[in-house]
N, C-alpha and C positions, 0 to 999 in steps of 0.2 A: 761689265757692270752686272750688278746682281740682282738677279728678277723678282721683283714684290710678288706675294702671294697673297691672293685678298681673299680674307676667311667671311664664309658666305655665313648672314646670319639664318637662324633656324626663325622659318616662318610654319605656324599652324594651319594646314591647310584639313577640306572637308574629310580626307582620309583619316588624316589621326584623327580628331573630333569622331567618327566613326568606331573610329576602334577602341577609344575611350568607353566610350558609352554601351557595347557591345563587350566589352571585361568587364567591365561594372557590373553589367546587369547579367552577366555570366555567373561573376560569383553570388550576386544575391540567388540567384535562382538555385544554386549551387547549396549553398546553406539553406534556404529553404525546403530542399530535397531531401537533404539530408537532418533535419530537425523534424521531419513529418515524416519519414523511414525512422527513426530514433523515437518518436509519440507513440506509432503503432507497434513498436514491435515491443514495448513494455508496458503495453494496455491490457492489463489484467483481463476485460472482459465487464459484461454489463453486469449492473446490479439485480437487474428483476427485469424480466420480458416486457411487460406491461406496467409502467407505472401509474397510470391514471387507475385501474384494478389495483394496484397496489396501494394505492392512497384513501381508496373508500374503505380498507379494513385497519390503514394504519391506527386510528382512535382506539378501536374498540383491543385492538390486540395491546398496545401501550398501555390501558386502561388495565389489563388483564397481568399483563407484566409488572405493571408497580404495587396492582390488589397483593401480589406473591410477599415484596416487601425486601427481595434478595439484596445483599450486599458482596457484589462478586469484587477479588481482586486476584491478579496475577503474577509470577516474580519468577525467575529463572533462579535455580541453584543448580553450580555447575551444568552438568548436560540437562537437568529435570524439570520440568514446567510442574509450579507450581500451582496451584486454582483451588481457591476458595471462594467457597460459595455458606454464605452466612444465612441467616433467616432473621426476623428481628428481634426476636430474642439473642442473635449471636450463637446460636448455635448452629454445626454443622448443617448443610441441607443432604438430604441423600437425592438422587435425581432416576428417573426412567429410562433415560436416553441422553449422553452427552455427544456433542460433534465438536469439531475444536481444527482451526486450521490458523497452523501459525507462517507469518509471516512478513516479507517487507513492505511497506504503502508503495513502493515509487515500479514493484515488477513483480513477478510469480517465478523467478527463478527459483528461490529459495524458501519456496511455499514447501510447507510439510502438515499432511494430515496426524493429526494425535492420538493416541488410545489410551484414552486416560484410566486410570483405577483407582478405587478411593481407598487410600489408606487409611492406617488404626488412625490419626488425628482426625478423620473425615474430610481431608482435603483429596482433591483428585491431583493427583500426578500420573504426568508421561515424558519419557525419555524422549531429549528433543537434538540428541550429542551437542557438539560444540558448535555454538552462533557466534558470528560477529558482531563488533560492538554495533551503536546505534542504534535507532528506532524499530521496533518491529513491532506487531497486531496480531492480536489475538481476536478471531474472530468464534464467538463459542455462540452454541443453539443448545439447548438445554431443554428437557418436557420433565415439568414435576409431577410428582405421584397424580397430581388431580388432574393433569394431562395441560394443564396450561404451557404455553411455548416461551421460550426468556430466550432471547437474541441480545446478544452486547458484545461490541468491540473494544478490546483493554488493549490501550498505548504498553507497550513496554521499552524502556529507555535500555539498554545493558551499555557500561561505560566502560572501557580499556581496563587490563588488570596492570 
């Protein structure tokens, strides 16, 4: 006669409940290591040492930046950053000292310092070779003849050709 086989059902006992919860909380901690190794390592770095120092001069320097009146805009053609800087008349501005660091908001991989020149139309251009599409920032510091400082960051979009 043929012998029955009696299939044992699966009971959960404290070891799996154990090990459940111990994978679980393996991967959380897993992803959380790894998204806080991925933060820091395309953390550009701080804005300014001291911000409370920073902030008792922001007014007056603002104040000083808008007295100038500049209308700055920025445009890539082909590999050339383009940067104009207007006055309010809309004419050219010539400047003292330009600094210009272009690049992505999300890392500093693809940061490139500028040397800009002002051409005959009075815009400054600097060879930036070829960017990819997407968002990138122009970060320019500027001192006009009368030595006032102009700081302004310009979004630049550039789109797929």
């Amino acid at each position: 006669m043929g012998e029955k086989t009696e299939k044992k059902e699966f009971e959960l006992t404290g070891k799996h409940v154990l090990a459940i919860v111990v994978t679980a909380f393996s991967i959380i901690i897993a992803v959380n290591v790894f998204m806080a190794y991925s933060a820091v390592g395309t953390f550009p770095g701080l804005e300014t040492k001291n911000s409370y120092v920073a902030s008792q001069k922001f007014d007056a320097q603002r104040e000083a930046q808008e007295g100038l009146g500049w209308d700055v805009a920025a445009r890539i053609e082909g590999e050339t950053l383009v940067l104009d800087i207007k006055d309010v008349n809309g004419a050219p501005v010539t400047v003292t000292s330009l600094y210009g660091l272009l690049g992505r908001a999300t890392h500093v991989n693809e940061d490139q310092e500028t040397e800009f020149t002002q051409s005959s139309t009075g815009a400054y251009v600097a060879q930036v070779g070829q960017l990819g599409e997407g968002n990138w920032n122009l970060r320019m510091n500027a001192v006009a003849e009368d030595g006032t400082s102009f700081q302004q960051r310009i979004p630049i979009y550039l789109k797929a050709n």
